[in-house]
N, C-alpha and C positions, 0 to 999 in steps of 0.2 A: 417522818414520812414526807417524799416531796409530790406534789399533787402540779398538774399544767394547768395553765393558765390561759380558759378559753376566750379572753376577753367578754365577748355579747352573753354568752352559755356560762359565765362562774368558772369554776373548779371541777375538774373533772380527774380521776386517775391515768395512769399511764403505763402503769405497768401492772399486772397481777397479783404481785403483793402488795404494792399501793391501794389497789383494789379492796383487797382485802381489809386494810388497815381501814380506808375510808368508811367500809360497810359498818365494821366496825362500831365506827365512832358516828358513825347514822343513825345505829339499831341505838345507840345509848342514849341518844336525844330525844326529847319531848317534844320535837319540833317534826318530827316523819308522823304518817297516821299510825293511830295505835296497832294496826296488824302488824307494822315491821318494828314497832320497836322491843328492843331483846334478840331479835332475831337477825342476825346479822347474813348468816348464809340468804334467810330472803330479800334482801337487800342486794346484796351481788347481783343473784341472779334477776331480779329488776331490772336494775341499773343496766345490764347485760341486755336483758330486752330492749328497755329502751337506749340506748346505743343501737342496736343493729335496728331502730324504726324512726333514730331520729331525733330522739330525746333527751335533753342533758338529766342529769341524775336526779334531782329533787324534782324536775320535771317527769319523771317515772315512777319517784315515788307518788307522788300525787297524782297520778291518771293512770298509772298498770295496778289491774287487784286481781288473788286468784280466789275466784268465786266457786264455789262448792267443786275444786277440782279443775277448774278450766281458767286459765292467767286469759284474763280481757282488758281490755281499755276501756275507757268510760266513752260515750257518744260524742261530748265535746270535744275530747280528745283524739276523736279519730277523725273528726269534721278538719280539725286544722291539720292535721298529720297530712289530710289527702287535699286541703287548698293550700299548701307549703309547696307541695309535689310538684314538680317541673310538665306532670305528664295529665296533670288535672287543668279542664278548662273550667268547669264550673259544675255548683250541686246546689240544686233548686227544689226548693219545699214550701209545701201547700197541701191547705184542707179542702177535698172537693164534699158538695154535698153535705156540709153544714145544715145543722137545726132540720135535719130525717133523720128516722130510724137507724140507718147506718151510714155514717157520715165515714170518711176514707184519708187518711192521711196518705202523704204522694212524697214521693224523694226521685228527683231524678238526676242520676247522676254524669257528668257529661265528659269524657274522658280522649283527650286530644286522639284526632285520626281514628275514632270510633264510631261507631252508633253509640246513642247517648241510653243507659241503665234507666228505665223508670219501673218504680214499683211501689205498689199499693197493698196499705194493711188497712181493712176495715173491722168495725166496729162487729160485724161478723167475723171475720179473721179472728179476733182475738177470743170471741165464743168460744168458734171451736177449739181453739190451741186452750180453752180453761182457765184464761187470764182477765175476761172482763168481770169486773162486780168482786175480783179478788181482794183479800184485804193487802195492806200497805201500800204501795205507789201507785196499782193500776184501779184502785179506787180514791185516792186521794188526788192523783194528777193524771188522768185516763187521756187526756190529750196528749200531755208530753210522752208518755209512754207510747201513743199509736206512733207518734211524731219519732221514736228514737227506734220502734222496730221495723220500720218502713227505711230510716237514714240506712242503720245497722246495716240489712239487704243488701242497699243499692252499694254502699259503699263497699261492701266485700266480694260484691259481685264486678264490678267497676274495676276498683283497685285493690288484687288481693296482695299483689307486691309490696305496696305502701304500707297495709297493714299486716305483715309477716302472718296474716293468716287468724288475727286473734279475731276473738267476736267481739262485743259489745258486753261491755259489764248490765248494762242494761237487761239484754238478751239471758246473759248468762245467771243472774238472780230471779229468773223464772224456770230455771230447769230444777229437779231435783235432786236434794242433796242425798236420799238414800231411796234404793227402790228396794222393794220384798213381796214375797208371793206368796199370799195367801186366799186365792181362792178356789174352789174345787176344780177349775179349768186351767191353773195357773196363769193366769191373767194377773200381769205385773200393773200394781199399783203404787201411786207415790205417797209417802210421808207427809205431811204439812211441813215444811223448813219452820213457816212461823208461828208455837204453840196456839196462838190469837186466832189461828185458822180453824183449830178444833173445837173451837168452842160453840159452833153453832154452824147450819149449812149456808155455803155463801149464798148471798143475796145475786142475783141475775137480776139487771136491770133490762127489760124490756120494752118499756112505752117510751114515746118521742119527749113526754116532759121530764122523764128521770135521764132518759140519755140527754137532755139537752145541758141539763143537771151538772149531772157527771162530767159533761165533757168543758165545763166551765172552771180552770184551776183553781182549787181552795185550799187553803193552808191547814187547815181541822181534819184529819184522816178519819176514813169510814171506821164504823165500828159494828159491833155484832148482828147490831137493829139496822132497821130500814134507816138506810142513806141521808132523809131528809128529816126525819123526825123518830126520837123513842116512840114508841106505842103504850099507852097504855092501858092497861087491861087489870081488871082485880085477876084475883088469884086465891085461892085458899092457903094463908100462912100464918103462921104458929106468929101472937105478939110478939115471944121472944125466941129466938134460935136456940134450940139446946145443940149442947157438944156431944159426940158420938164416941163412941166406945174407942176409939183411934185414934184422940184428940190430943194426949197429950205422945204419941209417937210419931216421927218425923223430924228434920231439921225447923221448918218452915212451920210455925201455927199463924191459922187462919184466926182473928181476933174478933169478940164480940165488937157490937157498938156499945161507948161507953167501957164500963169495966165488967169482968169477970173471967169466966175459964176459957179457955181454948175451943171455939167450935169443931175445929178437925186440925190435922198436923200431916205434913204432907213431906216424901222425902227429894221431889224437886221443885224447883222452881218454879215450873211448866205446870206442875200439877197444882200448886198453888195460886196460880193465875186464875188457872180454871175455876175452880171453887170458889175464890174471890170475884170474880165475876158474877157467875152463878148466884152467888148469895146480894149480890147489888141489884139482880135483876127481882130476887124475890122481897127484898125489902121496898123497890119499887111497886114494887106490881099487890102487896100485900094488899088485903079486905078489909084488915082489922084495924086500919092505921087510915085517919084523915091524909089527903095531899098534905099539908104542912106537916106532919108527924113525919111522913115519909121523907121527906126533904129533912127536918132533920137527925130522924136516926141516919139518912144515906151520909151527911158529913159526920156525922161519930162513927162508924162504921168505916171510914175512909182514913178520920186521925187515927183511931186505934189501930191500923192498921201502916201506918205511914213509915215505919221504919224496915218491914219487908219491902214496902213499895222503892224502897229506894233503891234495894240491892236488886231490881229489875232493870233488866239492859234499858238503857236510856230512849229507844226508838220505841219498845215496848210500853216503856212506863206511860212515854206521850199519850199513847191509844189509849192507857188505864185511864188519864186525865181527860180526854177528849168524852170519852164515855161516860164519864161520872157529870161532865158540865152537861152533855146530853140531856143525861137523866133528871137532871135538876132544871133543865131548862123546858121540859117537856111536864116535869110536873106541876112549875110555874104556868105553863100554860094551860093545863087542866084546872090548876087552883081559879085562873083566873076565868075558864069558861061556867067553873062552879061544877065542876066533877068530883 
């Protein structure tokens, strides 16, 4: 296969079956994101997008992703796409209304021989659309998030030539990946994409010191409990968990702390997360168990269970981890107010 030679841009194909060959030998490297590797026809068709928006090939692999259905670009990547552009004079971002209720991120976009795009998504904005207090990004980095659907906007609206019309991978990881109807007025409802979501009703953050909270980037992802701290609370539970009638059916068993039988056996993944939560929350929260006790059945509880935990998508496993130091750092805290 002979491949041109684009100087500044690398290697690029040239002809169709060059094409092909390249994708190829793209999908079989460890060096593309995991979605396209094996998959060479995705690949093409990448590379194909970005070609017609601007992008040399590993430049596409790394910023075009099809997100539940819809091929997006990632935010950064569409920020430089549209200040490359001959026809962009400039895109200007800012938080108005910082440390209130609802503070407004602003993108304006400002497009040669136009009136310049401005537009605001506020901290209400994202209420109604069902996005604030949600688990994974819009509560872990709820700034960057206002920040990338406010850009999103202006830039599609500004310049929809530049960007051949895709959205924002950003945008597009908050739509729904399955809709179904079931309820007696057929009112279409959405799925959870991520099992973490059903685990408990999300949290809506509404006073000025949780939103000011919120809106300050931290690397630690929300989890089930409130934002800032576990709660704790007794609870009526059994010293030791018995296993249920179901325990030993399923791919997936749920494991004592320490050793013995199977407490439940679950046949997905999803379904085992659940349960494994559920049950960290009741060995927190138990009556029968001093703080220290509960601290440490929750780490035997967590080894015993460590070799499911791993075959857990790697973004999710982080949450399992994030929520267990929670738990332990909130019981710490109780030990030490003498609860």
């Amino acid at each position: 296969m002979q491949v041109s030679n684009t100087n500044r841009q690398g290697f690029a194909p040239a002809t169709l079956t060059e094409a092909v060959q390249f994708s190829e030998m793209l999908a079989s490297s460890s060096m593309v994101p995991r979605a396209y590797q094996g998959k060479p026809q995705d690949v093409l068709v990448c590379v194909q997008w970005g070609y017609e928006m601007g992008l040399a090939p590993m430049q596409a692999l790394q910023n075009i992703a099809v997100i539940n259905g819809k091929p997006s670009v990632y935010g950064d990547a569409a920020m430089a796409l549209v200040q490359a552009s001959p026809v962009c004079e400039d895109v200007e971002e800012y938080f108005e209304d910082e440390g209130t209720p609802n503070p407004v991120a602003v993108c304006v976009a400002k497009r040669k021989g136009r009136k310049p795009v401005t537009v605001r998504f506020s901290v209400e904005d994202a209420k109604r659309a069902g996005l604030w207090g949600k688990q994974g990004p819009w509560s872990a980095y709820p700034k960057r998030m206002m920040q990338m659907r406010a850009r999103g906007f202006a830039l599609r609206d500004a310049f929809p030539d530049v960007l051949k019309g895709l959205i924002t991978a950003e945008e597009a990881q908050d739509y729904p990946s399955e809709v179904y109807r079931n309820s007696p007025v057929n009112t279409i409802q959405t799925k959870p994409a991520n099992p973490l979501d059903a685990i408990a009703p999300q949290q809506v953050i509404t006073q000025p010191a949780q939103i000011e909270q919120a809106m300050a980037d931290t690397v630690e992802p929300d989890t089930r409990d409130n934002p800032e701290v576990v709660t704790i609370e007794t609870a009526p539970v059994a010293d030791a968990p018995q296993p249920t009638q179901e325990a030993n059916h399923g791919e997936y068993k749920l494991l004592p702390p320490g050793d013995g039988e199977p407490l439940s056996g679950h046949d997905t993944i999803e379904d085992w997360q659940d349960a494994y939560e559920d049950m960290a929350d009741k060995i927190t929260k138990s009556s029968k168990r001093t703080v220290r006790e509960r601290m440490t059945v929750l780490k035997e509880f967590k080894q015993a269970n460590e070799e499911t935990l791993a075959k857990v998508d790697t973004v999710k496993r982080v949450r399992h981890t994030a929520a267990y130091s929670k738990r332990i750092k909130a019981l710490g805290a109780a030990q030490a107010g003498g609860v």
